[in-house]
Residue frames as qw, qx, qy, qz and C-alpha x, y, z in Angstrom:
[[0.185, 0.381, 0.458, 0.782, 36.36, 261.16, 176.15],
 [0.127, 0.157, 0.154, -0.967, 34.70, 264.58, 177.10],
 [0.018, -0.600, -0.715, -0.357, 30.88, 264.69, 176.78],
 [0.145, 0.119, -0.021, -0.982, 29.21, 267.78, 176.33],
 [0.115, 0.349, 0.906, 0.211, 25.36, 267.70, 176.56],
 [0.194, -0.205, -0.346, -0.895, 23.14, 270.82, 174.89],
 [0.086, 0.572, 0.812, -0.077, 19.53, 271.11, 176.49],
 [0.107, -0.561, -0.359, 0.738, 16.95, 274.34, 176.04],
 [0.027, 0.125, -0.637, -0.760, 16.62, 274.83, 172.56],
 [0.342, 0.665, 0.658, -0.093, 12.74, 275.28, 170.72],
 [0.067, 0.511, 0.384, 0.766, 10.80, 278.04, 169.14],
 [0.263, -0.469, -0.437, 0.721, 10.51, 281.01, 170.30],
 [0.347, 0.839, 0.387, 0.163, 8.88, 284.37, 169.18],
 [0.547, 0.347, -0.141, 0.749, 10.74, 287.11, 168.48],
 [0.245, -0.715, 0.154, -0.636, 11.46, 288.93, 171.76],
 [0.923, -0.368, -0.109, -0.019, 11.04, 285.78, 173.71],
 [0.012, 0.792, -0.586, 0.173, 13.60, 284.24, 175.70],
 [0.874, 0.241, -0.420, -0.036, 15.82, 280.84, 175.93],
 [0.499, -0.720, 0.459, -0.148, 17.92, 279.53, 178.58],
 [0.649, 0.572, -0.491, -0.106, 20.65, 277.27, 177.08],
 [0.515, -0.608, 0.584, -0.159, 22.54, 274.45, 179.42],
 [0.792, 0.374, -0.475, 0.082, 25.43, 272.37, 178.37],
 [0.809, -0.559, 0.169, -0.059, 26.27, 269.52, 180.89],
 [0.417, 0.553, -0.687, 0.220, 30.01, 268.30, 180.81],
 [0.903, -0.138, -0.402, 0.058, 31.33, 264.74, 181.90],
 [0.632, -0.090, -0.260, 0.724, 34.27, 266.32, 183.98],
 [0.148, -0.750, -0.399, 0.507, 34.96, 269.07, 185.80],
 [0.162, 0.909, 0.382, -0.042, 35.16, 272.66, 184.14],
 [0.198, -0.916, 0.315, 0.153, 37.75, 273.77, 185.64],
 [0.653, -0.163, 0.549, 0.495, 40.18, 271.17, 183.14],
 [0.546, 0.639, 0.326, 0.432, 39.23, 273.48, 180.40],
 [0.380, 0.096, 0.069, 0.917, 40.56, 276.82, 179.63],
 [0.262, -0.009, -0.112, -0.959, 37.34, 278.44, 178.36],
 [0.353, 0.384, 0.849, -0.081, 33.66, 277.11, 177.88],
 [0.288, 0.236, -0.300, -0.878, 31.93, 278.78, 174.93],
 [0.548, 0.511, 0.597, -0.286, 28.64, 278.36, 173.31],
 [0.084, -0.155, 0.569, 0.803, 29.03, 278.58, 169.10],
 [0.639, 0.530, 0.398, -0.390, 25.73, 278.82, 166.41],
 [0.055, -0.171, 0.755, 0.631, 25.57, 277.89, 162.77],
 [0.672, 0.472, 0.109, -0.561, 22.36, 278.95, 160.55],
 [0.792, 0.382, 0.459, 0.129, 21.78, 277.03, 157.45],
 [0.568, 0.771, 0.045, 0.284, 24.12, 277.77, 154.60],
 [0.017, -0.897, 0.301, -0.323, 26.41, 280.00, 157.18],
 [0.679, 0.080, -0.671, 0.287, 29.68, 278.68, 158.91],
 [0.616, -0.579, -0.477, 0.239, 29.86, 278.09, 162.59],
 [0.145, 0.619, -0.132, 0.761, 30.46, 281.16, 164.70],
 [0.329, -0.154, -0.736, 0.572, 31.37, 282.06, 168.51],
 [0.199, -0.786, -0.378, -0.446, 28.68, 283.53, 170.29],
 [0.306, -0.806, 0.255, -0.438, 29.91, 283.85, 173.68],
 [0.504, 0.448, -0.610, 0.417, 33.05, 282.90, 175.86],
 [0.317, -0.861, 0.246, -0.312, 33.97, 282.63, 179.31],
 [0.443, 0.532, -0.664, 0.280, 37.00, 281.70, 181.06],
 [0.547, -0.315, -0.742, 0.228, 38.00, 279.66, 184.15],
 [0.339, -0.150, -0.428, 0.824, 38.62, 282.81, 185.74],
 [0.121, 0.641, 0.701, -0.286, 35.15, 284.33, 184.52],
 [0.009, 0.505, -0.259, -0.824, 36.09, 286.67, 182.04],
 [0.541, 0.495, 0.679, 0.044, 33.72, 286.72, 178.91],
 [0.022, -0.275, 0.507, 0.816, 33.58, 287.60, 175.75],
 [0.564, 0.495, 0.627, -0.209, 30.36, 287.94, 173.17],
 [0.423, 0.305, 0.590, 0.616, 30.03, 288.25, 169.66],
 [0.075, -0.139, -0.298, -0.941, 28.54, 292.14, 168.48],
 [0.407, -0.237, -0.652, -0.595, 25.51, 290.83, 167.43],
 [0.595, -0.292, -0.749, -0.015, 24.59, 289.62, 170.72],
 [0.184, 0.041, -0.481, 0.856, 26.38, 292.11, 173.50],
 [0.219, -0.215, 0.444, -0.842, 23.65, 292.69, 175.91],
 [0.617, 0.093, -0.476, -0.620, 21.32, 290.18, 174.94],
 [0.914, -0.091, -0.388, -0.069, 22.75, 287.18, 175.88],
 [0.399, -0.691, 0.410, -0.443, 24.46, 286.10, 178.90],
 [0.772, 0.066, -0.605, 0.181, 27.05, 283.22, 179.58],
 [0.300, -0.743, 0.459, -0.384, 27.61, 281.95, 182.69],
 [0.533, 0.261, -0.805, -0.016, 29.02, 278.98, 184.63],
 [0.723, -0.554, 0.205, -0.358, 27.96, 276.78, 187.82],
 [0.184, 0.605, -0.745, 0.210, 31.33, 275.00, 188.67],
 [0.488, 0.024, 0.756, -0.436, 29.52, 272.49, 191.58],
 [0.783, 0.434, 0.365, -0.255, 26.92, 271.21, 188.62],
 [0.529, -0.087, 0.683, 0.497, 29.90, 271.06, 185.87],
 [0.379, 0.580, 0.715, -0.094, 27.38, 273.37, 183.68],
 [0.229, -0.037, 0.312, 0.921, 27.44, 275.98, 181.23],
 [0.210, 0.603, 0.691, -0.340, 24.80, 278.66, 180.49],
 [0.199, 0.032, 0.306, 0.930, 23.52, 280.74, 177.88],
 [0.076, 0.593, 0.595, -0.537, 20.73, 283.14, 178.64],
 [0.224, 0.318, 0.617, 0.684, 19.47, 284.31, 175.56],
 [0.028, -0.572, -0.584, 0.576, 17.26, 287.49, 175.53],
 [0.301, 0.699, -0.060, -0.645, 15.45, 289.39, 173.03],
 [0.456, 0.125, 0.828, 0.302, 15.57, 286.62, 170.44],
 [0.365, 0.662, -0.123, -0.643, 15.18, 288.00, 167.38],
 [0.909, 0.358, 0.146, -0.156, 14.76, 285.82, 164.00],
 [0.351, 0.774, -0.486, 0.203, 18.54, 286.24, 162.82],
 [0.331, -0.515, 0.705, -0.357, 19.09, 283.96, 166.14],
 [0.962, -0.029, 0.224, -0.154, 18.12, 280.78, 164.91],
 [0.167, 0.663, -0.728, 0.057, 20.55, 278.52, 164.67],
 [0.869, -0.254, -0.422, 0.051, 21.98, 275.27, 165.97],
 [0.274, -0.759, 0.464, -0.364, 23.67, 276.44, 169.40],
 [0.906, 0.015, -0.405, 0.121, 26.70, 274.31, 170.30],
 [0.625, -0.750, 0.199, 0.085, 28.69, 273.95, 173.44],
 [0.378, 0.788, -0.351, 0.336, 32.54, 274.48, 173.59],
 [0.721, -0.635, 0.167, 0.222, 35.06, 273.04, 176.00],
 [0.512, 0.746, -0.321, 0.281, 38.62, 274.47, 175.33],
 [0.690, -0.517, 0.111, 0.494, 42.11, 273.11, 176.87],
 [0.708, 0.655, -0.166, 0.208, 44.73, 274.76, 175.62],
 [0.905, -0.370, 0.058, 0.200, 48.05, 273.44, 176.29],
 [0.378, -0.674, 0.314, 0.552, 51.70, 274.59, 175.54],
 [0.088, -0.452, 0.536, 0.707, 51.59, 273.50, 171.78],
 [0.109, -0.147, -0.795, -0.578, 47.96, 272.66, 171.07],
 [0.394, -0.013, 0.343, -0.852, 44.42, 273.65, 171.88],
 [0.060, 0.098, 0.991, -0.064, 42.23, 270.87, 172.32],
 [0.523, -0.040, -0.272, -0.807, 38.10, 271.34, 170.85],
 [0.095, 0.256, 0.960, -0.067, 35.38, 269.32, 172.51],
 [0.287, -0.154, -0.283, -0.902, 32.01, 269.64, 170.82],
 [0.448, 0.157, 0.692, -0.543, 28.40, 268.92, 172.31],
 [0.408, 0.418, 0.778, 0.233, 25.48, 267.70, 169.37],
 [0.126, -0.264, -0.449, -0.844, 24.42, 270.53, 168.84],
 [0.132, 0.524, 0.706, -0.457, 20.65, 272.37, 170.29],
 [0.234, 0.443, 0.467, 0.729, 18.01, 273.95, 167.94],
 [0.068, 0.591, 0.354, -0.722, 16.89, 277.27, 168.48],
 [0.206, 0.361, 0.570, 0.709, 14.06, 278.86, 166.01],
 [0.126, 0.493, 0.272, -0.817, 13.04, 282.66, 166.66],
 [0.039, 0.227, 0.870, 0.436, 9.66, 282.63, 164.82],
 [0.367, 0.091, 0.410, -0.830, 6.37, 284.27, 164.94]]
């Protein structure tokens, strides 16, 4: 079974910055994508930011210049570099491993890291 572990999460003020890292039991390269999702109280889960094996990414609006996924392939690791943290960013920030295969797309979730932009 995939494990996905979440570290980097706290409180932050607003403006600060966070540095997100989600370890995976296997390599990286058996997934399709790695993404990084959030979910506020009350609000459903939502993607924040993509990237593929081949390094293509993708970020949600709300976020485009802000934050910053990347991957270290040798450490099996995902990153999410969070800048300008603004109060609208708290959340619980979960990791993403996607396979997707010819006639189903496999979801592996990490626990889950809080993040609370506060002053």
């Amino acid at each position: 079974q995939v494990q996905l572990v979440e570290s980097g999460g706290g409180l932050v003020q607003p403006g600060g910055s966070l540095r997100l890292s989600c370890a995976a039991s296997e390599s990286i390269f058996d997934f399709t994508s790695m993404g990084w999702y959030r979910q506020a109280p009350g609000k459903q889960r939502e993607l924040v930011a993509r990237i593929t094996t081949g390094g293509s990414t993708y970020y949600r609006d709300s976020v485009q210049g802000r934050f910053t996924i990347a991957r270290d392939n040798a450490k099996n690791t995902v990153f999410l570099q969070m800048n300008s943290l603004k109060p609208e960013d708290t959340a619980v920030y979960y990791c993403n491993a996607r396979r997707t295969l010819p006639v189903v797309v496999n979801d592996y979730w990490g626990q889950g890291t809080q993040v609370t932009v506060s002053s």
